[in-house]
C-alpha positions in Angstrom: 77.8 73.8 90.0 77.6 74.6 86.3 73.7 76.3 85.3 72.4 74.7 82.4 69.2 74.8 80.9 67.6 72.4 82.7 69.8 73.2 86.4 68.8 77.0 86.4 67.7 78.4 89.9 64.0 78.8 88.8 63.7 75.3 87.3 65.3 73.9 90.8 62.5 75.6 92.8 60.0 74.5 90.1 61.4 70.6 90.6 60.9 70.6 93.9 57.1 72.0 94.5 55.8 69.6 91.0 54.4 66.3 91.1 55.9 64.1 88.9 53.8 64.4 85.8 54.3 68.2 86.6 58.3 67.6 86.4 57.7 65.5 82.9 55.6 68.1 81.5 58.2 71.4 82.6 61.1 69.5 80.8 59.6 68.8 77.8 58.8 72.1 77.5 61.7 73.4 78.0 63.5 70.5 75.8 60.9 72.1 73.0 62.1 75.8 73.7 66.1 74.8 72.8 65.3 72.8 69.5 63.0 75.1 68.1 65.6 78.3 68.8 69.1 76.6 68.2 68.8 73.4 66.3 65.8 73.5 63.9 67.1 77.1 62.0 64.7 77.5 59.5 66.4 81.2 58.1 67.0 81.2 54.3 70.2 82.7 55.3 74.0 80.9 54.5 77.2 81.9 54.9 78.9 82.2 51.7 82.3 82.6 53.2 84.4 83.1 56.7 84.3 86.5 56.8 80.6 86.5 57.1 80.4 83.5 60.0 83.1 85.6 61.7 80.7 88.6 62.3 77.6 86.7 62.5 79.2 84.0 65.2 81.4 87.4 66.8 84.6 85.2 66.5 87.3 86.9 67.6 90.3 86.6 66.1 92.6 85.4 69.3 91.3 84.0 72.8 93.2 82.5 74.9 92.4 79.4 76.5 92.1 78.8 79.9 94.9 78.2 81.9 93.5 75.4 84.2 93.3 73.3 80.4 97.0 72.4 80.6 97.1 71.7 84.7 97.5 67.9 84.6 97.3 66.8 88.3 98.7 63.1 89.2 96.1 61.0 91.4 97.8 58.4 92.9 95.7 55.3 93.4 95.4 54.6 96.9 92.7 52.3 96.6 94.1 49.0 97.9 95.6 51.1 101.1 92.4 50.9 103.1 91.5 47.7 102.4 94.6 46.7 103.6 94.6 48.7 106.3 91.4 47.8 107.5 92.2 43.3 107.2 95.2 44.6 109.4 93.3 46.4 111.7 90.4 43.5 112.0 93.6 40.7 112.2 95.2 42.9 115.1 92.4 43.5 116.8 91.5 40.0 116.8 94.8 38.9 118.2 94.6 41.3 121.0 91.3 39.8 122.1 93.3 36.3 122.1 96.0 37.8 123.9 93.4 39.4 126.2 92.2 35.9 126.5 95.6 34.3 127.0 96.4 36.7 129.9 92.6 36.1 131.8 93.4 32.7 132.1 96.2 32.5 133.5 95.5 35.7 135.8 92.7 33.6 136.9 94.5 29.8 137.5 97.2 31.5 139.8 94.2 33.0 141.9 92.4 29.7 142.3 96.4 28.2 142.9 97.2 30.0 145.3 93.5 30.4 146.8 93.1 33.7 147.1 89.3 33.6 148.0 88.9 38.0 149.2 90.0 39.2 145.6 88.4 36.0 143.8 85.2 37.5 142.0 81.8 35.6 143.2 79.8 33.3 140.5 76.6 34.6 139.0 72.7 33.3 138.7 71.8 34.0 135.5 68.5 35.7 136.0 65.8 35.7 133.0 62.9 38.5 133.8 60.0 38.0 132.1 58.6 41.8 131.6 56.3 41.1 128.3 52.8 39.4 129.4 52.5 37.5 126.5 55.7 35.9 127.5 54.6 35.4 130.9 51.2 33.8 130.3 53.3 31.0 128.2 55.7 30.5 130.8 52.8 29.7 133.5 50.8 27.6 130.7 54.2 25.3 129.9 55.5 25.5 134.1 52.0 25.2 135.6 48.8 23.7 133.2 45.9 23.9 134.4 42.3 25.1 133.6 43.0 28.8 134.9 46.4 29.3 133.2 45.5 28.2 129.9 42.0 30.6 130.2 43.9 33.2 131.8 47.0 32.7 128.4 44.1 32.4 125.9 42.7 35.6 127.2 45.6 37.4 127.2 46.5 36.3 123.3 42.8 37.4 122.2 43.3 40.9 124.0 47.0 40.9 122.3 45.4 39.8 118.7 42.5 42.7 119.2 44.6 45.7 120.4 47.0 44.5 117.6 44.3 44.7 115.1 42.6 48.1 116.4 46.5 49.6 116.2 46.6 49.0 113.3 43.4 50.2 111.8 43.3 53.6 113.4 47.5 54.4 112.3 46.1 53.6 108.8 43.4 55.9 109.4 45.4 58.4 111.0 48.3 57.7 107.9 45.4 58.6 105.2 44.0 61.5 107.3 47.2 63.2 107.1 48.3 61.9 103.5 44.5 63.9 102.3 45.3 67.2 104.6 49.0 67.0 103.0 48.0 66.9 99.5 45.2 69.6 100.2 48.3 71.8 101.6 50.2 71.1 98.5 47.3 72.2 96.4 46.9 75.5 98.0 50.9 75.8 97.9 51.0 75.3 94.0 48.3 77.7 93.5 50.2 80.7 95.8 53.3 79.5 93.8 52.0 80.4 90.6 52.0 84.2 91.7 55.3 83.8 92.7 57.0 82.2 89.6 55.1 84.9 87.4 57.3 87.5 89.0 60.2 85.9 88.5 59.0 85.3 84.9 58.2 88.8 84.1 61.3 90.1 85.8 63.7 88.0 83.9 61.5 89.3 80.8 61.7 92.7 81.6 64.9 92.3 82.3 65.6 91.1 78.7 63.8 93.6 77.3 65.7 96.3 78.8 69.0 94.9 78.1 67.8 94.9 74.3 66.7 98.1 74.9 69.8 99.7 76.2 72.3 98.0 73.9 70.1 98.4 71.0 70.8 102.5 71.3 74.3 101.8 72.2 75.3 100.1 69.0 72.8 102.2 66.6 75.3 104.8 67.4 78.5 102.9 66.0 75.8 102.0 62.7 74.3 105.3 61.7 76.3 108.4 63.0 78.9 109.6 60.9 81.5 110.5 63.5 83.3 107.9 65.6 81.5 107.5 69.1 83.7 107.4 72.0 84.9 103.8 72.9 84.7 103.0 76.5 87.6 101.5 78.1 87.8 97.7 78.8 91.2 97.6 80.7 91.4 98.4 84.6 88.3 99.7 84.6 86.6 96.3 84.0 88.8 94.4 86.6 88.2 97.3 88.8 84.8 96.8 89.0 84.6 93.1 88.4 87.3 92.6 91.8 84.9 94.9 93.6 82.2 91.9 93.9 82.7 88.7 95.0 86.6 88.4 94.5 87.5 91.4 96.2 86.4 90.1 99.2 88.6 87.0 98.8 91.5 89.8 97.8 90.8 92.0 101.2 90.2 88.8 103.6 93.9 88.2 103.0 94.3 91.3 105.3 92.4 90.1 107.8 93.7 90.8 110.8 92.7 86.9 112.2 95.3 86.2 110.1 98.1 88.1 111.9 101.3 86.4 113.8 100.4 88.2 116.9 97.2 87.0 116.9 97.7 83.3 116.8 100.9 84.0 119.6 98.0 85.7 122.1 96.0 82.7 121.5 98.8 80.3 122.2 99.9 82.2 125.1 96.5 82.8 126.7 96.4 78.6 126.5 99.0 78.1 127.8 98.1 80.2 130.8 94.9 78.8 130.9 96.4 75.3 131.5 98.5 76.5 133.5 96.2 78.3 135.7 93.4 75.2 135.4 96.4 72.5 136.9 96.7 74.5 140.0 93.3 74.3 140.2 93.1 70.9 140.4 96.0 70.8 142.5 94.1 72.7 145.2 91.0 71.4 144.9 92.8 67.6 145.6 94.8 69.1 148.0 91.6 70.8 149.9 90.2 66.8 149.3 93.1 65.3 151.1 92.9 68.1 153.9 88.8 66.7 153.9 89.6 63.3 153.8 91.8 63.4 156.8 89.2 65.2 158.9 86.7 62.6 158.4 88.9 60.1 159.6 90.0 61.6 162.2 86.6 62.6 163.3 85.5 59.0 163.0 88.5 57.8 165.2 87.5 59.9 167.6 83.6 57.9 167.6 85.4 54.7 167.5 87.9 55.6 170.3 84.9 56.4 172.2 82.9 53.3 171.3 85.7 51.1 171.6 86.2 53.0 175.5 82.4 52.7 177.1 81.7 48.9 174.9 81.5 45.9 177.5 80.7 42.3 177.4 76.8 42.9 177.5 76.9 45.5 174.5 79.6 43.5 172.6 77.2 42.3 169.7 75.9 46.2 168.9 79.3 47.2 169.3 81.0 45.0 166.8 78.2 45.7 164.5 78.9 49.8 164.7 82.9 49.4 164.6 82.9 47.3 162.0 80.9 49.8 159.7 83.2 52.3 160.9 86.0 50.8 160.2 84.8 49.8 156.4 83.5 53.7 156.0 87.5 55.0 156.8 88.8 51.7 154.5 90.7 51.0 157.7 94.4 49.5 157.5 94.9 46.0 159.6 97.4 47.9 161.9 95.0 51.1 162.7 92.3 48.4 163.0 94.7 47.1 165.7 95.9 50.2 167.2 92.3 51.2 168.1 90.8 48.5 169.1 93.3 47.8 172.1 91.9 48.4 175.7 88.5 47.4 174.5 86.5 45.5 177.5 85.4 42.2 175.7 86.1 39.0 178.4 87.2 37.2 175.7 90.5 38.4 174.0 89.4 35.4 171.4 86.3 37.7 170.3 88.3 40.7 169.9 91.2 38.7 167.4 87.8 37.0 165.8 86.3 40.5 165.4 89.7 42.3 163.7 90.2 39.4 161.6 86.7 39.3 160.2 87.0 43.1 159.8 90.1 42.8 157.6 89.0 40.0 155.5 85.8 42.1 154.5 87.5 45.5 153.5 90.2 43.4 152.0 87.5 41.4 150.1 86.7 43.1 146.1 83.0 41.8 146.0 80.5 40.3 147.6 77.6 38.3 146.6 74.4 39.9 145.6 71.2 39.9 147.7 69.7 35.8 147.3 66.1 37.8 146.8 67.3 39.8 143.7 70.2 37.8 142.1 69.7 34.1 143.6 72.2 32.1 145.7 74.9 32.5 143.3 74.7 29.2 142.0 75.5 29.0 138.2 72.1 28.0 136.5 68.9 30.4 135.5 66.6 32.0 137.9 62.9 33.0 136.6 61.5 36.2 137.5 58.8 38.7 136.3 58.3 42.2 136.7 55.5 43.6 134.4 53.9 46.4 133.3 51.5 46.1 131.1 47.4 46.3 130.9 47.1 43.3 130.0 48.5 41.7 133.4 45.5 42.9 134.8 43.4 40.8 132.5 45.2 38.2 133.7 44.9 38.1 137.7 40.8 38.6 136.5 41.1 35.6 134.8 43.0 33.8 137.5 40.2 34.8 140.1 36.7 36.1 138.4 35.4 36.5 141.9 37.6 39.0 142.8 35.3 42.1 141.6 38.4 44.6 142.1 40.7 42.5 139.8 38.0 43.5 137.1 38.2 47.0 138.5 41.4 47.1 137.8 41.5 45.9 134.4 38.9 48.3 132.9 40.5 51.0 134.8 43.8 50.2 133.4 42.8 48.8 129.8 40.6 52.0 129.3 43.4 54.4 130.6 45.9 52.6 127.7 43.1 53.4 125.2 42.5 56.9 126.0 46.0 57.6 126.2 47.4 55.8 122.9 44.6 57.4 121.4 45.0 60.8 122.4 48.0 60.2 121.6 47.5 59.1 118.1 45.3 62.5 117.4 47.7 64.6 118.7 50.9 63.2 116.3 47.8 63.5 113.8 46.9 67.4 114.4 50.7 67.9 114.7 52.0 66.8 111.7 49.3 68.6 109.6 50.1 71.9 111.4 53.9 71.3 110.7 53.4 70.5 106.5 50.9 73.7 106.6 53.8 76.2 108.6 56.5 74.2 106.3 54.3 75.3 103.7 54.0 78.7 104.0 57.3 79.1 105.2 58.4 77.5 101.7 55.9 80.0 100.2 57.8 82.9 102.4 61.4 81.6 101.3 60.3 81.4 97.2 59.1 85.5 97.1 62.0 86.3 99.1 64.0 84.3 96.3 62.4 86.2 94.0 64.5 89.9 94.0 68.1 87.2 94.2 66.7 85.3 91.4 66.3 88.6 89.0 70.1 89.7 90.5 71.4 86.5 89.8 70.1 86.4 86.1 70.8 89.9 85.3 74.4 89.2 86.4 74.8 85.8 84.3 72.9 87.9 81.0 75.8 90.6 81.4 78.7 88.1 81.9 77.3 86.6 78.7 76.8 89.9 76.6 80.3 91.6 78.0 83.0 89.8 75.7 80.8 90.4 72.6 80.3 93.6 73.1 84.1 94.4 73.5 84.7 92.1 70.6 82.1 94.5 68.4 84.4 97.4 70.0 87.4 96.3 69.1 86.3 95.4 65.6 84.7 99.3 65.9 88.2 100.6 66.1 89.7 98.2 63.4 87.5 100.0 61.2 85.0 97.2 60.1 82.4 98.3 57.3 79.0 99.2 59.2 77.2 96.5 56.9 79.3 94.1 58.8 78.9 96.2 62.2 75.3 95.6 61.6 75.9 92.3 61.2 77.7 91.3 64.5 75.0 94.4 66.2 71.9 92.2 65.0 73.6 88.5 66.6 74.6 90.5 69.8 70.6 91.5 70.0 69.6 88.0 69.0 72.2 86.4 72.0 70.6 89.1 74.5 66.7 87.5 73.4 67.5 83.9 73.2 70.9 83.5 74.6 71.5 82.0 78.0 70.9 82.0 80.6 67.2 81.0 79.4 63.8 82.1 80.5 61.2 79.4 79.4 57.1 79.9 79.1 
């Protein structure tokens, strides 16, 4: 991200603590700063020729330009591609779900051809449950009107109306208790801030003032003294020490050794193994299942071998009841179902083929239909039902039967209880949310003085990068023997850039 004069680090922590008049105010100022030092020039001052913009500008007579200006990259315009990919992908999806369809149907008229009733799915009762009591006390005043209903429904609406009303009321107050504590939190915040952005201020000032300081002295030297100073050296040295920041990392992460072939082949390897290693796992583990499995079912031959020896005529009904849950718990095939159940002492061999053909069909059968009490008796049409829980249901039953003195019990009890607790809870999301804004205060406090020492680096890095090519320009032009009236000249603009140049510190 570029830094301009209104995106500098300081002015993006400034932004984001001011109100908005606050924010108005700081760029105005700032706007003021940069026409009063580099638009409106009141000096007396011209340039009566080149030479003399040359060395007050410090143009130097070649720089190259960047090589990223001639890069022309081609960006193809894929635009249309995702729309069209995306009315293909809704079309094809579509005409899977039609195909889908297609397939259902005709999966489901061969199963109703050829009357295949143990893998034919059951029909449904739609069930509606009415869990809001609102809903329910309109249900019972439109199935069921009568003078306790519509008491017991009107009763129920006023309660609705008034918790409604007091909801709302104390979240408002709770909304402008917090908004007051927030702003009072902000307050205090702007007023530790102020401490804060003073020594980042000063810093930057003094480091300004140092900077003049120092290269004041350095080129005083070039100005007044007879004999030639000694020119430092601008080649390796600088790329020496600028690749020793920030780029020479970049230049030694290309050693890494993350990076190295033998690395990458370990890590493919030790996958490799681990797949390996996890399959036989699995492998066992089924295996150890299967070893399991056949256990149990040979254990629960065993019961039914037994059951199926000591059953007679008088225990017959128990019997049938025990081996046919044993037979459904093994998933029993038709010919073990067989196999076992020979020798069994029934009188009638008719109630022993009865029993193994009943057996079959259910552990052959997919589904069966859901309990009458909880999903109806399967008959396609809507079942009522209500299951509530809510305070005002107590209100009610009360209603229904004022006599009853614990059906009033109950609804104080429970209505006070909903109170309490909704507005317990209401203080405590209160109390918390203050006591998050004041800790996200301070810790915003914390973050800005610890900002404070980066800040200053950051700025005395972007001053030198600023002040660097002039001064080897005014070196260069040192050795090309300029006149020192003209050294002087190019001295006094590197001074003035150092003061007012960016990056900018603003009052």
């Amino acid at each position: 991200m570029n830094i301009t004069p209104f995106r500098d680090n300081e002015t993006a922590r400034q932004q984001r603590n001011l109100t908005t008049t606050q924010k108005r105010t700081n760029s105005s100022t700032k706007e003021g700063v940069l026409v009063n030092n580099f638009i409106k020039d009141n000096s007396a001052d011209t340039c009566v020729n080149l030479d003399n913009t040359v060395d007050t500008l410090i143009i130097s007579d070649r720089v190259k330009l960047p090589q990223k200006l001639d890069e022309d990259k081609i960006v193809k315009d894929k635009s249309l591609f995702p729309i069209s990919a995306a009315a293909l992908g809704v079309m094809g999806v579509f005409a899977g779900v039609t195909a889908f369809i297609s397939h259902n149907t005709k999966i489901a008229t061969n199963m109703a051809k050829n009357m295949i009733k143990e893998k034919w799915l059951p029909t449904l009762t739609r069930n509606i449950s009415i869990n809001d009591e609102t809903s329910q006390a309109i249900f019972q005043m439109v199935t069921n009107p009568n003078r306790k209903t519509i008491i017991a429904g009107v009763g129920v609406f006023s309660l609705t109306a008034t918790a409604f009303m007091g909801k709302t009321f104390f979240d408002g107050f709770k909304d402008i208790w917090v908004k007051k504590r927030e702003a009072d939190i902000q307050k205090n915040l702007q007023e530790k801030l102020i401490e804060v952005e003073t020594q980042s201020f000063s810093g930057k000032i003094q480091i300004i003032r140092n900077t003049l300081s120092d290269k004041a002295k350095e080129l005083n030297k070039y100005i007044t003294e007879e004999d030639e100073a000694i020119l430092p050296n601008f080649g390796k040295s600088t790329q020496i020490a600028f690749m020793s920041g920030k780029h020479g990392k970049e230049v030694g992460r290309n050693t890494d050794n993350r990076n190295n072939p033998l690395a990458f082949f370990a890590l493919g390897a030790a996958t490799v193994a681990g797949i390996i290693g996890l399959s036989y796992l699995s492998l066992r583990n089924l295996s150890k299942s299967k070893s399991h499995l056949r256990d149990y079912i040979s254990y629960t031959e065993d019961i039914i071998g037994k059951v199926v020896k000591n059953s007679t005529e008088q225990t017959r009904k128990q019997d049938s009841e025990n081996l046919a849950f044993l037979f459904q718990s093994i998933d029993a095939s038709p010919e073990t179902i067989k196999r076992l159940m020979e020798g069994i002492k029934w009188e009638k061999p008719e109630s022993v083929t009865e029993f193994i053909k009943n057996t079959v069909s259910k552990i052959q059968t997919s589904a069966v239909k859901v309990n009458s009490h909880i999903g109806g008796d399967g008959t396609p049409k809507p079942a009522f039902s209500s299951f509530v829980d809510d305070y005002r249901a107590f209100l009610y039953n009360w209603l229904l039967d004022t006599d009853n003195a614990q059906f009033r019990q109950l609804f104080f009890g429970m209505t006070g209880a909903a109170a309490v607790s909704y507005g317990g809870k209401l203080v405590g999301d209160a109390i918390k949310e203050v006591q998050v804004k004041k800790i996200n205060a301070q810790t915003e406090l914390n973050l800005q003085k610890r900002l404070v020492s980066t800040e200053l680096r950051n700025f005395k890095s972007k001053k030198d990068a600023a002040i660097q090519p002039l001064m080897e320009e005014f070196y260069k032009q040192v050795q090309n023997g300029k006149p020192k009236e003209q050294l002087k000249t190019m001295a006094d603009n590197i001074l003035f850039e150092v003061k007012n140049g960016p990056p900018f510190v603003y009052s």
